[in-house]
C-alpha positions in Angstrom: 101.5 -31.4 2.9 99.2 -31.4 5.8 96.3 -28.3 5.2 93.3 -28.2 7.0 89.8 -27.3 6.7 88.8 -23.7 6.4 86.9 -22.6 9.4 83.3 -21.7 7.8 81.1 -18.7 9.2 78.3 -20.3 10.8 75.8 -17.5 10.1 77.1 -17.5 5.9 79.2 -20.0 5.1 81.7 -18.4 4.0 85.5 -18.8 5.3 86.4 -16.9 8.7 89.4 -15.0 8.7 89.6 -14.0 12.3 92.0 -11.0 11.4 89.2 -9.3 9.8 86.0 -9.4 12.4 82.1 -7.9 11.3 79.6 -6.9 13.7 76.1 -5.6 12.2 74.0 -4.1 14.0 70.1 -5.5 13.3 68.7 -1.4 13.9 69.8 2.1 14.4 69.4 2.1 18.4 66.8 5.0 18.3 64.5 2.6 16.6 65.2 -0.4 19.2 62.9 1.7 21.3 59.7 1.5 19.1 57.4 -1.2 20.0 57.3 -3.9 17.3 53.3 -2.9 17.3 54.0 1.0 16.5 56.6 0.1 13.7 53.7 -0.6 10.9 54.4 2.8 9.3 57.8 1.0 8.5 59.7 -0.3 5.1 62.9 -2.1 5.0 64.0 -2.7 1.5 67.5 -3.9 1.6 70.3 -1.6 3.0 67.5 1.3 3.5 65.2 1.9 6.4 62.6 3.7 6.1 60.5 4.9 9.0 57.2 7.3 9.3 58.7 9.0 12.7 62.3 8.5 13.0 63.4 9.4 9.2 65.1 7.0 7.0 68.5 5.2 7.2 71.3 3.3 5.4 73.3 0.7 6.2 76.9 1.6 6.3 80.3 0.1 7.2 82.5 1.2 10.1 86.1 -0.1 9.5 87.9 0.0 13.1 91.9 -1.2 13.0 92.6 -3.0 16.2 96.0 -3.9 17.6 98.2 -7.1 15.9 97.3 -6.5 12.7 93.5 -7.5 13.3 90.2 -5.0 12.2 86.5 -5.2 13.0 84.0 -4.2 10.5 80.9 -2.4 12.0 77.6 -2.3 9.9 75.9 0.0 11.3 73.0 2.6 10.6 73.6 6.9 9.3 70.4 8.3 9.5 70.0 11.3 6.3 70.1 14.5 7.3 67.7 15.3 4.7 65.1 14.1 2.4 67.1 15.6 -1.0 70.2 13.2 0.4 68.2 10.1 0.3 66.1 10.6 -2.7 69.8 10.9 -4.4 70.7 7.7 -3.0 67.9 6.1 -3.8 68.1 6.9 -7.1 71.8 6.3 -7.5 71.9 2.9 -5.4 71.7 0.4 -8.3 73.3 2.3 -11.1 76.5 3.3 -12.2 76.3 6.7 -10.7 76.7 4.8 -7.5 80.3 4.4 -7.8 80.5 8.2 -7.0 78.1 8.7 -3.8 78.8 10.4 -0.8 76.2 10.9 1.8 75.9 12.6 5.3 73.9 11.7 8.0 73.4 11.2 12.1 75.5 8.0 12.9 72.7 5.7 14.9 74.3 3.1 16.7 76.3 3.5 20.0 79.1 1.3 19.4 80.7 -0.3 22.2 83.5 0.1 23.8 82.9 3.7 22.9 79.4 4.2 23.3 77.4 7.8 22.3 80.3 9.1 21.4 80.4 7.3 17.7 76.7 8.9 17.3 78.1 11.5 15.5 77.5 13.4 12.0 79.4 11.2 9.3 80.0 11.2 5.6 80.5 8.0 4.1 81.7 6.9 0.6 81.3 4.1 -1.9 84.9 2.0 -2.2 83.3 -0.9 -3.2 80.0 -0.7 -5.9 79.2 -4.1 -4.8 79.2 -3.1 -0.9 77.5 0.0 1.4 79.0 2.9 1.3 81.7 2.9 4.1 81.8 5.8 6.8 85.5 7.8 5.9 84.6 10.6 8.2 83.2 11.4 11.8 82.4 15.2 11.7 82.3 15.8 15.4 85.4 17.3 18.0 84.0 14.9 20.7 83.6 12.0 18.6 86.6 9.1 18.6 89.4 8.9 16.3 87.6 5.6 15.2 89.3 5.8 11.4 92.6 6.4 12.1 93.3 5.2 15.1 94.8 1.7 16.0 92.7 0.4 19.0 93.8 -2.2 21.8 91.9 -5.7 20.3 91.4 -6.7 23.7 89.6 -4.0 24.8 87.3 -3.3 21.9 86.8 -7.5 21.9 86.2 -7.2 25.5 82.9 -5.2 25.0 81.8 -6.9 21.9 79.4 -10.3 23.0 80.6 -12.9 21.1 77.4 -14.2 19.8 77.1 -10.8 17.8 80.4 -11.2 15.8 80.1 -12.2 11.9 83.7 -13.7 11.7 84.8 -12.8 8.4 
């Protein structure tokens, strides 16, 4: 029997499967435009972002099915529409109750190939209480099918740099 070597992420270690791509994205985009200098009113703990002009965010997961079987996985940034939304996640994040939450928010990145169309309102749910809540819904008429949907993988690949891609 002749097996070879699992292909190893470079950025974790873990094992690539190149049928199941991830792309996060470092920032919501609004907050790319802040000078490094003006962002000391700023607090990053874990999935949560939490700014003193833009409002706070959460990481969240963007599941895209692409053509041949393969999908790419989009972290990306909801901003909460409200201060009650986030003080419940908050609160929930790290306890059993988390199993349960649904939040809604402003999606913040302008994911390529389909640009400011994605940044759209969203709800997104926990599937996984080890993982971010994943977006389920874009609440917009002129937002993308983007969840059910199965996209040309050349052409989403095409506007994704390869550098950016977490392989696995």
């Amino acid at each position: 029997m002749n097996e070879t070597a699992p292909v190893l992420c470079p950025a974790c270690g873990r094992e690539v499967d190149e049928r199941d791509l991830h792309l996060r994205y470092r920032l919501p985009d609004e907050a790319l435009t802040v000078p490094e200098d003006q962002r000391s009113g700023w607090s990053e703990f874990g999935d949560f972002l939490i700014t003193d002009t833009l409002g706070v965010f959460v990481r969240v997961m963007l599941p895209v099915n692409l053509s041949d079987g393969y999908k790419i996985t989009y972290g990306t940034w909801l901003n909460f529409g409200d201060k009650e939304t986030y003080e419940h996640a908050w609160r929930v994040w790290r306890e059993p109750e988390y199993r349960s939450l649904v939040i809604h928010g402003l999606m913040s990145n302008a994911i390529q190939p389909w640009g400011d169309s994605v940044i759209a309102m969203a709800r997104a749910s926990v599937r996984d209480a080890d993982q971010v809540p994943y977006v389920d819904e874009l609440i917009s008429p002129l937002a993308p099918d983007l969840l059910n949907t199965v996209w040309d993988r050349a052409w989403v690949l095409a506007a994704v740099p390869a550098a950016v891609l977490h392989r696995h």
